[in-house]
Jmol script that loads the backbone (N, CA, C; Angstrom):
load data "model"
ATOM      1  N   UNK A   1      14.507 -31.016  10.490  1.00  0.00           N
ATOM      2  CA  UNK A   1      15.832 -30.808   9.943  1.00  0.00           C
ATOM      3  C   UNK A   1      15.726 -29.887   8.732  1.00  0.00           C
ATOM      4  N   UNK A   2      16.904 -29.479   8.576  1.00  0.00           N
ATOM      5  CA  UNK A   2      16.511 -27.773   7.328  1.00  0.00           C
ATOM      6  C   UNK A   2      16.661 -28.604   6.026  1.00  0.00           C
ATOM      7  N   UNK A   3      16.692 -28.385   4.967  1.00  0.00           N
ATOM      8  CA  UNK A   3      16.524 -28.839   3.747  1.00  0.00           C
ATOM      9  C   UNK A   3      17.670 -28.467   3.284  1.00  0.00           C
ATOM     10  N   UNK A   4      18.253 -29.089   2.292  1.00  0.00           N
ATOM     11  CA  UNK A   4      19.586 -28.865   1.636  1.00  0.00           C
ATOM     12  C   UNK A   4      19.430 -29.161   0.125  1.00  0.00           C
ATOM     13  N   UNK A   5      19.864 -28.109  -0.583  1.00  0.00           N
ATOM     14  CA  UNK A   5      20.472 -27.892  -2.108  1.00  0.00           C
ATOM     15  C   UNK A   5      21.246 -29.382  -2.049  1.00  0.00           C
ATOM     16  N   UNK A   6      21.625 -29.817  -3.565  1.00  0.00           N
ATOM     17  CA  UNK A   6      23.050 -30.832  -4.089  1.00  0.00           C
ATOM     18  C   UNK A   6      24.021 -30.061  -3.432  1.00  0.00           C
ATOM     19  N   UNK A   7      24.067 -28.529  -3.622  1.00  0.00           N
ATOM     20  CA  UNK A   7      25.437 -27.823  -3.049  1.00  0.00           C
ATOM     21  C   UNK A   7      25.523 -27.429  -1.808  1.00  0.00           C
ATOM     22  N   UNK A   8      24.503 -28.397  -0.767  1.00  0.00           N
ATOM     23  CA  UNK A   8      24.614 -27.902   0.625  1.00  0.00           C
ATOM     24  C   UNK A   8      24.288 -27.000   1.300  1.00  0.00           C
ATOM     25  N   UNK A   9      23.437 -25.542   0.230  1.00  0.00           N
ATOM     26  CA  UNK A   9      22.449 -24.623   0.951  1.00  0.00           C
ATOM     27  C   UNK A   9      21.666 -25.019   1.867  1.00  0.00           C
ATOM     28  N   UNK A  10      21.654 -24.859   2.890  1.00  0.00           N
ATOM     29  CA  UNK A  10      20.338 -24.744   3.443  1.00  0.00           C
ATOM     30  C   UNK A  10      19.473 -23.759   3.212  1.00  0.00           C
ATOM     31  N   UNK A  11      17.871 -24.552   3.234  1.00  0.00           N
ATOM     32  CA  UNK A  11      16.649 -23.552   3.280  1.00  0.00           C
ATOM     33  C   UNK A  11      16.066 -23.688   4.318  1.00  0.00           C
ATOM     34  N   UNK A  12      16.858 -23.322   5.551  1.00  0.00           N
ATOM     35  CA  UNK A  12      15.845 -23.136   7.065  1.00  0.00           C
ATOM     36  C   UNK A  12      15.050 -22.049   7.158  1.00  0.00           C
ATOM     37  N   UNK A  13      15.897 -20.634   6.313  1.00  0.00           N
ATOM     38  CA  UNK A  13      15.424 -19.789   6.549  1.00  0.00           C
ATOM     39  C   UNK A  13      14.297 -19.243   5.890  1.00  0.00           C
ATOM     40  N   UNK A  14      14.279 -19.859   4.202  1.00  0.00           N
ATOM     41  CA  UNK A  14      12.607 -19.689   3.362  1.00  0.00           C
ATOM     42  C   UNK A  14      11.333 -19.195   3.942  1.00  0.00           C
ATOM     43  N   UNK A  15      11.122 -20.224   5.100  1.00  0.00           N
ATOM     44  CA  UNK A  15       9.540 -19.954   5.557  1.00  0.00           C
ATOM     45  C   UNK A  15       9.880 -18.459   6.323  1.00  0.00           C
ATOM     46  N   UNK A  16      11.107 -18.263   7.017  1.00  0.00           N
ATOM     47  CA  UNK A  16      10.849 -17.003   7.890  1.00  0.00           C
ATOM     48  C   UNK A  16      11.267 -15.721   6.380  1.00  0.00           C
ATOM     49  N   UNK A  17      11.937 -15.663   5.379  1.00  0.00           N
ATOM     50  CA  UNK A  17      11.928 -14.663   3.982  1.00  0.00           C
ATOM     51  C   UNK A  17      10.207 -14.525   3.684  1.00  0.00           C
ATOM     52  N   UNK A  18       9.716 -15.966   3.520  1.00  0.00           N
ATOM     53  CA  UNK A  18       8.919 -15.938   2.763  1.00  0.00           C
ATOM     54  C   UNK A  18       7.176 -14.634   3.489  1.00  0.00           C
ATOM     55  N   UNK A  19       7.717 -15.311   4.911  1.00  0.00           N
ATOM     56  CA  UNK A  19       6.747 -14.666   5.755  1.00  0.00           C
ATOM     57  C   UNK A  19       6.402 -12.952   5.921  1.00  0.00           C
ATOM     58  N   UNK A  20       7.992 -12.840   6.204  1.00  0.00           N
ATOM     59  CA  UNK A  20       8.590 -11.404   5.726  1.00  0.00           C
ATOM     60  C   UNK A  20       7.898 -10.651   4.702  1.00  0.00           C
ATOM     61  N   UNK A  21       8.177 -11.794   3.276  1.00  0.00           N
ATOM     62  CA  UNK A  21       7.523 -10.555   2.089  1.00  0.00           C
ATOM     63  C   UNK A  21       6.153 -10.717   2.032  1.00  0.00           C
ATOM     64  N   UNK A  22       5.485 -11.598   2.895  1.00  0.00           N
ATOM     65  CA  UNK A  22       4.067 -11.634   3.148  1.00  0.00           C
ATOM     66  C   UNK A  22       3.467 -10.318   3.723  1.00  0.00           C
ATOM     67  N   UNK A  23       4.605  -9.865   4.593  1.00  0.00           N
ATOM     68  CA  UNK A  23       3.701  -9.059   5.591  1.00  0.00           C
ATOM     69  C   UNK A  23       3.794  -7.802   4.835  1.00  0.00           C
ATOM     70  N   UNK A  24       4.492  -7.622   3.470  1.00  0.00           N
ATOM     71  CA  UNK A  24       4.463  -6.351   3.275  1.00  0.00           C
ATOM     72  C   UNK A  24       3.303  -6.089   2.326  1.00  0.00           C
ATOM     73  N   UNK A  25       2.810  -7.414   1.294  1.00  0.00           N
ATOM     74  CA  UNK A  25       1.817  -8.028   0.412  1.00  0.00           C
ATOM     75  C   UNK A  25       1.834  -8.414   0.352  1.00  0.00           C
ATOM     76  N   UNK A  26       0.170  -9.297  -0.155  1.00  0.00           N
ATOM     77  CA  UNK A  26       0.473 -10.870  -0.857  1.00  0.00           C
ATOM     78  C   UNK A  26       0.876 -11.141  -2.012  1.00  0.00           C
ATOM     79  N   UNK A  27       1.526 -11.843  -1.963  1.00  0.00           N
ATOM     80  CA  UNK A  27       2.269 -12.712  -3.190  1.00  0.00           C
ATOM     81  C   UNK A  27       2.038 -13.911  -3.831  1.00  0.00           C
ATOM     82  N   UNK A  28       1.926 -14.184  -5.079  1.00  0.00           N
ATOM     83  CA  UNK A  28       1.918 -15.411  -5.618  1.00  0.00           C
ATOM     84  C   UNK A  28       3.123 -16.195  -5.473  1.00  0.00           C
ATOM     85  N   UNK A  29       3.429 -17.625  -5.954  1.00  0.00           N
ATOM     86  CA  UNK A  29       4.612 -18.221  -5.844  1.00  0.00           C
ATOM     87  C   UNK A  29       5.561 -17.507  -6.622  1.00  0.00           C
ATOM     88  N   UNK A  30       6.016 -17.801  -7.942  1.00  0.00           N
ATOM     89  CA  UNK A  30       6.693 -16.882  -8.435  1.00  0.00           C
ATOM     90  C   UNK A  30       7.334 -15.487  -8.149  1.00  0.00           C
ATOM     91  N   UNK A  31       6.183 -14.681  -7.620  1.00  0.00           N
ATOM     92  CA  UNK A  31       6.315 -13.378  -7.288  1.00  0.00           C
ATOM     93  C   UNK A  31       7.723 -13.156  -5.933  1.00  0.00           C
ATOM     94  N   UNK A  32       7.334 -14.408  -5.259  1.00  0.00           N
ATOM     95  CA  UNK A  32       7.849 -14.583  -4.001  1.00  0.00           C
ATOM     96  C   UNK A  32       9.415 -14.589  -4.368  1.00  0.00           C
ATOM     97  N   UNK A  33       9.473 -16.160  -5.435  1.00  0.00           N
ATOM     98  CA  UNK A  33      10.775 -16.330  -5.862  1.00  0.00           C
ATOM     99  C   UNK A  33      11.665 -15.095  -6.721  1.00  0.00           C
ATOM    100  N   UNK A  34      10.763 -14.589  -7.129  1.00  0.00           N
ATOM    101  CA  UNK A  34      11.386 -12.975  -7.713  1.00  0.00           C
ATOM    102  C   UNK A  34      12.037 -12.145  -6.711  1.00  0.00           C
ATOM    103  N   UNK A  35      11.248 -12.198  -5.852  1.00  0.00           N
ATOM    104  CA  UNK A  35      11.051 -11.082  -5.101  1.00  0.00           C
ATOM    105  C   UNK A  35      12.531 -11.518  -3.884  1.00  0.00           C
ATOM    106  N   UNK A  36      13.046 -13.099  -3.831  1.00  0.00           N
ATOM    107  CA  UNK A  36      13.689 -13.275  -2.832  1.00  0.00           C
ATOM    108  C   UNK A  36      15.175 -13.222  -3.590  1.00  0.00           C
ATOM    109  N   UNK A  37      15.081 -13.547  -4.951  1.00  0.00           N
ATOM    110  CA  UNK A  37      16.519 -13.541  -5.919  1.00  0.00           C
ATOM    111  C   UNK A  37      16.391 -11.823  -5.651  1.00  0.00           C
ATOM    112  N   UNK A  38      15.813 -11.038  -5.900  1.00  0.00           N
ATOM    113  CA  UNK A  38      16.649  -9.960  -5.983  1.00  0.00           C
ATOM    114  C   UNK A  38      16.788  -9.176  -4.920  1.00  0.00           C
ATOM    115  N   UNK A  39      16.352  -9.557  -3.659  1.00  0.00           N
ATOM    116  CA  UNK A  39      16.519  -8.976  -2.343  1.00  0.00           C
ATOM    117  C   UNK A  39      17.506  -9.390  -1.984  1.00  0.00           C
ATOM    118  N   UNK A  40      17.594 -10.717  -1.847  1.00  0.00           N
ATOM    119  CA  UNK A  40      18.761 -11.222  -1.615  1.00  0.00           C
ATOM    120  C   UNK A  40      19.890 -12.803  -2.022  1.00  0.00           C
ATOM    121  N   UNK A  41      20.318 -11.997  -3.550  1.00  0.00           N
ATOM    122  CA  UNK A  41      20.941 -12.431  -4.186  1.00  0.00           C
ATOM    123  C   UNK A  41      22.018 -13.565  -4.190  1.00  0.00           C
ATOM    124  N   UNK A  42      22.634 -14.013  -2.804  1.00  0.00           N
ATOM    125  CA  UNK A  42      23.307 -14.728  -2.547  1.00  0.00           C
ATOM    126  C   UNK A  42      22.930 -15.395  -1.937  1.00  0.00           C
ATOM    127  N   UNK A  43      21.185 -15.558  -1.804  1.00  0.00           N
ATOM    128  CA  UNK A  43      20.372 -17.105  -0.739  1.00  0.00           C
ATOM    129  C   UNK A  43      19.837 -17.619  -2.115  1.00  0.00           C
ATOM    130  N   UNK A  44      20.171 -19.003  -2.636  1.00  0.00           N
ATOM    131  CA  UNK A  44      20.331 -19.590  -3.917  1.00  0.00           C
ATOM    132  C   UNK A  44      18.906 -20.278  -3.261  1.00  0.00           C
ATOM    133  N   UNK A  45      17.902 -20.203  -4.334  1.00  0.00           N
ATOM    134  CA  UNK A  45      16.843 -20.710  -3.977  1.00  0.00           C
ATOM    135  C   UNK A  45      16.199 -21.180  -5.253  1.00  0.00           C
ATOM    136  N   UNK A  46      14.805 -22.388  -5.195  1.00  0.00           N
ATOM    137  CA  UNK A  46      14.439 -22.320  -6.765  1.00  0.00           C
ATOM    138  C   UNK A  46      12.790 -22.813  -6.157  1.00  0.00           C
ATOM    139  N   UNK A  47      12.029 -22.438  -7.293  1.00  0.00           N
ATOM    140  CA  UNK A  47      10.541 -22.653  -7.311  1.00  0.00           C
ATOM    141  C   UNK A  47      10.309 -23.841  -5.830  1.00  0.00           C
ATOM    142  N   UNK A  48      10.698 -24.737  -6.579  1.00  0.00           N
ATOM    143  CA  UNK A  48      10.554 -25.780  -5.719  1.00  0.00           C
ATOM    144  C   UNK A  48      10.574 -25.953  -3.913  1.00  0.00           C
ATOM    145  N   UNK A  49      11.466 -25.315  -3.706  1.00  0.00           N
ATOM    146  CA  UNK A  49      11.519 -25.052  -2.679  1.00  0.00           C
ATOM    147  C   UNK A  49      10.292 -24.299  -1.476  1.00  0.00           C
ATOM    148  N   UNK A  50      10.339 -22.883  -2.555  1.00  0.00           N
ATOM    149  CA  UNK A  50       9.134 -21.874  -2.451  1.00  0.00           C
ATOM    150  C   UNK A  50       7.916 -22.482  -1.855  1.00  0.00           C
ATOM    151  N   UNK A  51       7.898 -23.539  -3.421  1.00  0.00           N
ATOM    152  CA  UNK A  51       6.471 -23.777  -3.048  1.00  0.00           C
ATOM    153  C   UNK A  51       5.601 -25.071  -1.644  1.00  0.00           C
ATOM    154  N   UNK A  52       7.262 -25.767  -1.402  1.00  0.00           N
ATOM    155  CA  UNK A  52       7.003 -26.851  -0.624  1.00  0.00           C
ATOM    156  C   UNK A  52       6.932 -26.113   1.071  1.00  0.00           C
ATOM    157  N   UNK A  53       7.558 -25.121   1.064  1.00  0.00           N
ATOM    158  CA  UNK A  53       7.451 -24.232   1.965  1.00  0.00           C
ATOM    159  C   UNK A  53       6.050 -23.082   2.607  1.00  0.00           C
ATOM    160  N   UNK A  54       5.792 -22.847   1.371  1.00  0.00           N
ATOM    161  CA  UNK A  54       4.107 -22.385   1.008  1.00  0.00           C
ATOM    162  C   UNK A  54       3.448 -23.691   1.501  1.00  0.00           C
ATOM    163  N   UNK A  55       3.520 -24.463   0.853  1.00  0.00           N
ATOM    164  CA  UNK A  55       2.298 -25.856   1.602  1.00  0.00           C
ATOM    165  C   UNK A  55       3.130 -25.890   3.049  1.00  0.00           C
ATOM    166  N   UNK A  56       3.864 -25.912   3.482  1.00  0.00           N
ATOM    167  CA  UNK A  56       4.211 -26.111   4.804  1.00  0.00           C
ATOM    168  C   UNK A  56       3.135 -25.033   5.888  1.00  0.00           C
ATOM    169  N   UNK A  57       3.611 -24.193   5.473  1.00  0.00           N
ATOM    170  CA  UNK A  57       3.055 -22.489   5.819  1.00  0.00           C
ATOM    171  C   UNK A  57       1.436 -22.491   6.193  1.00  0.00           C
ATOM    172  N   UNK A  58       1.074 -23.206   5.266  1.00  0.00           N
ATOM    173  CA  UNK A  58      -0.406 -23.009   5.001  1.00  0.00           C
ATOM    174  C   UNK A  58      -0.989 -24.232   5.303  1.00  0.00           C
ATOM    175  N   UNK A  59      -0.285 -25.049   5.426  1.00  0.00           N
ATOM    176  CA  UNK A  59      -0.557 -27.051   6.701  1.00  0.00           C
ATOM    177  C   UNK A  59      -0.742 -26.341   7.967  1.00  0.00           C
ATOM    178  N   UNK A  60       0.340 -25.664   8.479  1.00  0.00           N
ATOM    179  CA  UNK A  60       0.032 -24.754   9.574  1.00  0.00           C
ATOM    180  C   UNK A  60      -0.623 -23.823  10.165  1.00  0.00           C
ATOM    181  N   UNK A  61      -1.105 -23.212   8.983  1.00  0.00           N
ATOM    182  CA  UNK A  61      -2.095 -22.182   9.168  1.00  0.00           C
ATOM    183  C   UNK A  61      -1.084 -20.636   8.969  1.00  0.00           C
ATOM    184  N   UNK A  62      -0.318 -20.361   8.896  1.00  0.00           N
ATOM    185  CA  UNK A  62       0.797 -19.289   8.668  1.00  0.00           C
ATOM    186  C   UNK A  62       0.453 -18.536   7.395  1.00  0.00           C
ATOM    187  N   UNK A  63      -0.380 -18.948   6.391  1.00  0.00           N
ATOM    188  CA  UNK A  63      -0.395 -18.151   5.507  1.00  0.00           C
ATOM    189  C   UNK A  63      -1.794 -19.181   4.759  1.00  0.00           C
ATOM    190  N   UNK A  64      -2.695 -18.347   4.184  1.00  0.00           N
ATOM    191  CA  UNK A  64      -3.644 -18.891   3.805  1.00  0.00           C
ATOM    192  C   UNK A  64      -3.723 -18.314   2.364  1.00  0.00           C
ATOM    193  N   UNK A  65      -4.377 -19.100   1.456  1.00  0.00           N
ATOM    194  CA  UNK A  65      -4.160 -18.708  -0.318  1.00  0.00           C
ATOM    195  C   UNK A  65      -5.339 -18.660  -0.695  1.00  0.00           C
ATOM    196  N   UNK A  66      -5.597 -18.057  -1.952  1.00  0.00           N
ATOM    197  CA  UNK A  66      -6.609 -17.656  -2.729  1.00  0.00           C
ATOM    198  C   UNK A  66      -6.346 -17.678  -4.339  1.00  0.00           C
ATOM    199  N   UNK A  67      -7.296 -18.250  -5.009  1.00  0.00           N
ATOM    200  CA  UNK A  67      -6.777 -17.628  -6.424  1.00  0.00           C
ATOM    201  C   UNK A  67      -7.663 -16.674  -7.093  1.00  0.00           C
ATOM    202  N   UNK A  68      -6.683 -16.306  -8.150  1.00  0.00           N
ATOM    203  CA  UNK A  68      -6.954 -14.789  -8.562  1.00  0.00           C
ATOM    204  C   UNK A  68      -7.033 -14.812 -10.119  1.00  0.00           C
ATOM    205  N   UNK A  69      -8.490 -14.927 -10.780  1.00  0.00           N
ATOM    206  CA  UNK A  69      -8.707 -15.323 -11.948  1.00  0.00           C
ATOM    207  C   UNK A  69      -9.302 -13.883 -12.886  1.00  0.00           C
ATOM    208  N   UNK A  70      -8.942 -12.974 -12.162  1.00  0.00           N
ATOM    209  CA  UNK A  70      -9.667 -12.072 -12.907  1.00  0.00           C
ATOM    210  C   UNK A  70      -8.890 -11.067 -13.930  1.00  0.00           C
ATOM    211  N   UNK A  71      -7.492 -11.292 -13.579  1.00  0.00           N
ATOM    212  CA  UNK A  71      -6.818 -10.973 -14.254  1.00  0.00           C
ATOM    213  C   UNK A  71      -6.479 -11.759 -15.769  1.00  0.00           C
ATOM    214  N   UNK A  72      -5.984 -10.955 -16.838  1.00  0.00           N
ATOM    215  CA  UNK A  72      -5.537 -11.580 -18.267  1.00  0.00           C
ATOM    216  C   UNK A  72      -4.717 -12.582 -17.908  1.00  0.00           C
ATOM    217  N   UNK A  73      -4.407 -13.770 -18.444  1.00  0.00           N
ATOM    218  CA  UNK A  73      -3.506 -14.780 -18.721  1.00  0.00           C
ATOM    219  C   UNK A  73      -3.943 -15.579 -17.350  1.00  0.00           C
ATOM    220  N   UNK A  74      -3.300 -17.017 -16.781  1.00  0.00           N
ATOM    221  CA  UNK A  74      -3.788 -17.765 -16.263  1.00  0.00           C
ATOM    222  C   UNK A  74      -4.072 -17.216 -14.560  1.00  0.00           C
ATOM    223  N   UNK A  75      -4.968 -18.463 -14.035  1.00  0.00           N
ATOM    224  CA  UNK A  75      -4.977 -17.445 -12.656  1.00  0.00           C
ATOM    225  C   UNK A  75      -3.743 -18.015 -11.378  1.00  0.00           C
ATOM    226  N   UNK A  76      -4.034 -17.648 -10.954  1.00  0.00           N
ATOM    227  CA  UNK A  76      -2.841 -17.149  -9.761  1.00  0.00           C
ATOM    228  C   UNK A  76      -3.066 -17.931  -8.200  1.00  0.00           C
ATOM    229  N   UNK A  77      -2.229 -18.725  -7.668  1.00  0.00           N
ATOM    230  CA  UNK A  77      -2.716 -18.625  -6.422  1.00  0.00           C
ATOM    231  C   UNK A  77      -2.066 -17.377  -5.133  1.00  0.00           C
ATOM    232  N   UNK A  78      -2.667 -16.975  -5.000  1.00  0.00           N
ATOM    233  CA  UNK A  78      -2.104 -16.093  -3.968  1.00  0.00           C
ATOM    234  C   UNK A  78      -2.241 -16.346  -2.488  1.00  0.00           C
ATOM    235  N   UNK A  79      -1.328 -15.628  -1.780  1.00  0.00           N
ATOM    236  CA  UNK A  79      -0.776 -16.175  -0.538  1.00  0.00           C
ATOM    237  C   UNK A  79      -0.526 -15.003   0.182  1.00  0.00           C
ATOM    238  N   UNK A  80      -1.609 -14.648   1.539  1.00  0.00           N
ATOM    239  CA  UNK A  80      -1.660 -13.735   2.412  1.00  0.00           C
ATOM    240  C   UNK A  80      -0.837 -14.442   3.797  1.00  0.00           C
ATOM    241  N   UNK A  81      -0.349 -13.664   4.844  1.00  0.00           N
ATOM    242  CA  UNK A  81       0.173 -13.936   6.092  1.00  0.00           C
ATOM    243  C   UNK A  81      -1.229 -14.433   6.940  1.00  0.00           C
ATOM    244  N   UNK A  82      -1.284 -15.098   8.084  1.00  0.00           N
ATOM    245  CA  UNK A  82      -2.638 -15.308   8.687  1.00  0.00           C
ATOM    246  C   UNK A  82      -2.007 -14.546  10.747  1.00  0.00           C
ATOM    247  N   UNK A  83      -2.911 -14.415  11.110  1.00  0.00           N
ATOM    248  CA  UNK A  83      -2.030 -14.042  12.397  1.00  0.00           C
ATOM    249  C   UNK A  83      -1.417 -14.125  13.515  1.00  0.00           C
ATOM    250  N   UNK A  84      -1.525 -16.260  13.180  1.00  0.00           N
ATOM    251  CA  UNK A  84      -0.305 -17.460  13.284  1.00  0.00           C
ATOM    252  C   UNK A  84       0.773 -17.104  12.660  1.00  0.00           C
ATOM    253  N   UNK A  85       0.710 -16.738  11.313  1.00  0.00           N
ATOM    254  CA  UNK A  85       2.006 -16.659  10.441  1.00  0.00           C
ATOM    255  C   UNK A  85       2.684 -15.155  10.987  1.00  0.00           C
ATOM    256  N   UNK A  86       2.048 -14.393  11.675  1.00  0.00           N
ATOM    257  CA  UNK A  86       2.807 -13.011  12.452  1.00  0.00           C
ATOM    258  C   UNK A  86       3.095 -13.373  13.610  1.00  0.00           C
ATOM    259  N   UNK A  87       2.694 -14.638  14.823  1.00  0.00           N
ATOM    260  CA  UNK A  87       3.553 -15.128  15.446  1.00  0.00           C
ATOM    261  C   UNK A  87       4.747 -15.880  15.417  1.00  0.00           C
ATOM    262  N   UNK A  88       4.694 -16.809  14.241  1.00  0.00           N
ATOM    263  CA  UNK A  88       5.727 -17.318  13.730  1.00  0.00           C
ATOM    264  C   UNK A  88       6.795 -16.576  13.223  1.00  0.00           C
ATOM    265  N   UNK A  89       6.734 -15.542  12.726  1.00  0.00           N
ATOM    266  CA  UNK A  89       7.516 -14.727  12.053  1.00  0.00           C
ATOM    267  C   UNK A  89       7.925 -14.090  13.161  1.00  0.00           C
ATOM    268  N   UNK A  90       7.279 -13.769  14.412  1.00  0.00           N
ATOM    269  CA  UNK A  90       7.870 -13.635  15.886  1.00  0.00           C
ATOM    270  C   UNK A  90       9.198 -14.424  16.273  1.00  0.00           C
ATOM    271  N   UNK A  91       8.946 -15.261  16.081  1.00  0.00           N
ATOM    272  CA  UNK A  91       9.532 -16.276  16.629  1.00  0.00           C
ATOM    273  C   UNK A  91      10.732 -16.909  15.660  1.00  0.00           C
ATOM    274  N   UNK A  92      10.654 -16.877  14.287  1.00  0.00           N
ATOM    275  CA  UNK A  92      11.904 -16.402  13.162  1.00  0.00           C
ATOM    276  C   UNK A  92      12.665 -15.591  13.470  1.00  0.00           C
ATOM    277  N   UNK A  93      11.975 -14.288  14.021  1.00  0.00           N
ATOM    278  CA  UNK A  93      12.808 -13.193  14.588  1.00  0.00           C
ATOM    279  C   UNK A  93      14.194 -13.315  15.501  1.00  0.00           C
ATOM    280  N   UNK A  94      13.205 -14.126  16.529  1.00  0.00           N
ATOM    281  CA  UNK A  94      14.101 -14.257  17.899  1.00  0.00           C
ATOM    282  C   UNK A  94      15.313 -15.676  17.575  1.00  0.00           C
ATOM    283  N   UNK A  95      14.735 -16.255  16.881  1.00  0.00           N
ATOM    284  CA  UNK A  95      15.933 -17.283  16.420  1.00  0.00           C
ATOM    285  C   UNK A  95      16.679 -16.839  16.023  1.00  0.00           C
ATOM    286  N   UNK A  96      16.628 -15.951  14.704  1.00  0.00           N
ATOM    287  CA  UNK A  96      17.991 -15.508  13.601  1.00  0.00           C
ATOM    288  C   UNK A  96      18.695 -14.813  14.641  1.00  0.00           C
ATOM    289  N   UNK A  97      17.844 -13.726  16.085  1.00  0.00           N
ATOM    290  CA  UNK A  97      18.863 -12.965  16.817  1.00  0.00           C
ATOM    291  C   UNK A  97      20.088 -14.124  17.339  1.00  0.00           C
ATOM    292  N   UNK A  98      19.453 -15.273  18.044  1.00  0.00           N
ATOM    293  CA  UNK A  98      19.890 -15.893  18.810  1.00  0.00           C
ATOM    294  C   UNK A  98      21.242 -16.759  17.747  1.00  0.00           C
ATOM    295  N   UNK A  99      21.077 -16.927  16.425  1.00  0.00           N
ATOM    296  CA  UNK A  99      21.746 -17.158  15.946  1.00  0.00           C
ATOM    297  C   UNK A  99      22.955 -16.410  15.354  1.00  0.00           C
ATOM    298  N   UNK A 100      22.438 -15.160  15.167  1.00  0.00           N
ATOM    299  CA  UNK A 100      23.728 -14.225  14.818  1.00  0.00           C
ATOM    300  C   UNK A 100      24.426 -13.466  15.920  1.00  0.00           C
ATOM    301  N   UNK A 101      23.592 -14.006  16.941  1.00  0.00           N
ATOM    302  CA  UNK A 101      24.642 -13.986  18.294  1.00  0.00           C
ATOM    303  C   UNK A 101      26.007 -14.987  18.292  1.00  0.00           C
ATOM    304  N   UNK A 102      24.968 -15.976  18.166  1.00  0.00           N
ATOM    305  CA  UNK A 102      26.788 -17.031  17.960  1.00  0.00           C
ATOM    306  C   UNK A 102      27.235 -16.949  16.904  1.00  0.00           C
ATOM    307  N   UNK A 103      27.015 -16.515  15.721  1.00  0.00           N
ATOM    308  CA  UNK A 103      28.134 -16.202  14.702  1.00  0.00           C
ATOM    309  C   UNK A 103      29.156 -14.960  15.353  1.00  0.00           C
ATOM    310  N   UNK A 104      28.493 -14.368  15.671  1.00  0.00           N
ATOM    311  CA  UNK A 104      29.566 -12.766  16.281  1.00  0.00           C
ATOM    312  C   UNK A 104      30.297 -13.650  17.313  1.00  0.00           C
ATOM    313  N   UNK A 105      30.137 -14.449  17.871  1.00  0.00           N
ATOM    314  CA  UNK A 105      30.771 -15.081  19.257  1.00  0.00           C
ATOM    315  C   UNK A 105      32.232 -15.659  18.440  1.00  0.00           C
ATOM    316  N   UNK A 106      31.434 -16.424  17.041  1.00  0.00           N
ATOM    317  CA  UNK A 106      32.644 -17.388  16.549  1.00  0.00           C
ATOM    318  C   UNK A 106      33.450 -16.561  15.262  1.00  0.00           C
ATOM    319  N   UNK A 107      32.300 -15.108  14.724  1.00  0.00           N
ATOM    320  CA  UNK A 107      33.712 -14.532  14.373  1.00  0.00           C
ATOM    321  C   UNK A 107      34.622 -13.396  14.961  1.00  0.00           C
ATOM    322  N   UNK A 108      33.884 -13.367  16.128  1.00  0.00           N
ATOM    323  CA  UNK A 108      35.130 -12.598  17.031  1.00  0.00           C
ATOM    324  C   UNK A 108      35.950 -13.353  17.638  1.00  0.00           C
ATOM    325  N   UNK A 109      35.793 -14.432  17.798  1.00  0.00           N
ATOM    326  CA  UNK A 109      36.551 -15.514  18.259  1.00  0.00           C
ATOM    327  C   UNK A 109      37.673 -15.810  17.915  1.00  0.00           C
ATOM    328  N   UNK A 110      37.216 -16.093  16.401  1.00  0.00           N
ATOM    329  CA  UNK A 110      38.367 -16.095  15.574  1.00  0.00           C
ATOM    330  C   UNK A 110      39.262 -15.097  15.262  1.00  0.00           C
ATOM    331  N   UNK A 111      38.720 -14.072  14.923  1.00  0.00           N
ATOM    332  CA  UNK A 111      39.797 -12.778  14.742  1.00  0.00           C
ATOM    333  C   UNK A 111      40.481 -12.658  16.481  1.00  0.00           C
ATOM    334  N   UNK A 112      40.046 -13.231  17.244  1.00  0.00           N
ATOM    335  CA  UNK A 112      41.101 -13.151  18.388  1.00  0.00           C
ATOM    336  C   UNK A 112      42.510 -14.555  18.221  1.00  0.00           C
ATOM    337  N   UNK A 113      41.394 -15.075  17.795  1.00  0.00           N
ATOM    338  CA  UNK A 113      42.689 -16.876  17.189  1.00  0.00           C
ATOM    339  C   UNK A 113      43.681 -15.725  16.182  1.00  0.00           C
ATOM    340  N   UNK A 114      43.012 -15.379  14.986  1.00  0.00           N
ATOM    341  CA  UNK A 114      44.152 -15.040  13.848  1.00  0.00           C
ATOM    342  C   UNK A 114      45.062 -13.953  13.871  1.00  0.00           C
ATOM    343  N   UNK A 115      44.285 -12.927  15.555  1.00  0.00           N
ATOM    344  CA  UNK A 115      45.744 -12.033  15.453  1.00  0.00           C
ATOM    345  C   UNK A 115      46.689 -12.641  16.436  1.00  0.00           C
ATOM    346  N   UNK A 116      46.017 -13.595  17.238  1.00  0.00           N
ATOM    347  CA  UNK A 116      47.593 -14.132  17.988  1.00  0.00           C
ATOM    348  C   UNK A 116      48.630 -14.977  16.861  1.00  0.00           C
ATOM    349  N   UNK A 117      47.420 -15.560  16.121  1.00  0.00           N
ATOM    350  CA  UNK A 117      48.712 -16.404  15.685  1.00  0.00           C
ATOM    351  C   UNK A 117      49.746 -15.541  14.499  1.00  0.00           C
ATOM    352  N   UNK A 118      49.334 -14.484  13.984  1.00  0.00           N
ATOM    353  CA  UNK A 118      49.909 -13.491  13.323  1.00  0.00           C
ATOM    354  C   UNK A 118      51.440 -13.156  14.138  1.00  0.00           C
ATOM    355  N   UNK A 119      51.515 -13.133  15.528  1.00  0.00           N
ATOM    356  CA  UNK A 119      52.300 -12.201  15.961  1.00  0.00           C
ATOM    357  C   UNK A 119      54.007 -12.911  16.053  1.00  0.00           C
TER     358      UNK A 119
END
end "model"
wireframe off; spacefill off
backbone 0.3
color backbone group
């Protein structure tokens, strides 16, 4: 079952974002949550989430981590795609199609409901 905000967000879609900005680099947690507020600004998300999703990811084998101590200030865990996590992200794919198929179904649907009842 998908996870829900107090305000009823769902986060079904996290692991398939998160996978996404995997495949372009790896990312630390944070980086991720940066990286998903400003891509896309209106999927309300917080650390927490991120990271319970990351352990999900990586229970599975979808993304495997490393930390990264060589840099100044504390170290880092970082988080590569594995090439489970590029089938999965296959398969994210074909869902969201299958899903924004039936949104187009139910909002063309409707704009056929709201111009009859207009007339």
């Amino acid at each position: 079952m998908a996870r829900k905000s107090k305000k009823g967000q769902t986060y079904r879609h996290t692991p398939a974002f998160i996978l996404l900005f995997l495949v372009r680099e790896n990312l630390y947690g944070a980086a991720l949550l940066n990286t998903l507020q400003k891509e896309l600004p209106w999927y309300h998300t917080d650390s927490a989430v991120i990271y319970r999703s990351l352990q999900d990811l990586e229970q599975e084998g979808a993304v495997k981590s490393y930390w990264e101590t060589d840099t100044a200030g504390p170290a880092r865990k970082w988080y590569q795609i594995t090439p489970k996590g590029l089938e999965r992200l296959q398969e994210f794919k074909e869902d969201i199609e299958m899903r924004k198929r039936n949104l187009e179904f139910f909002l063309d649907s409707y704009e056929t409901f709201r111009r009859r009842t207009e007339k």
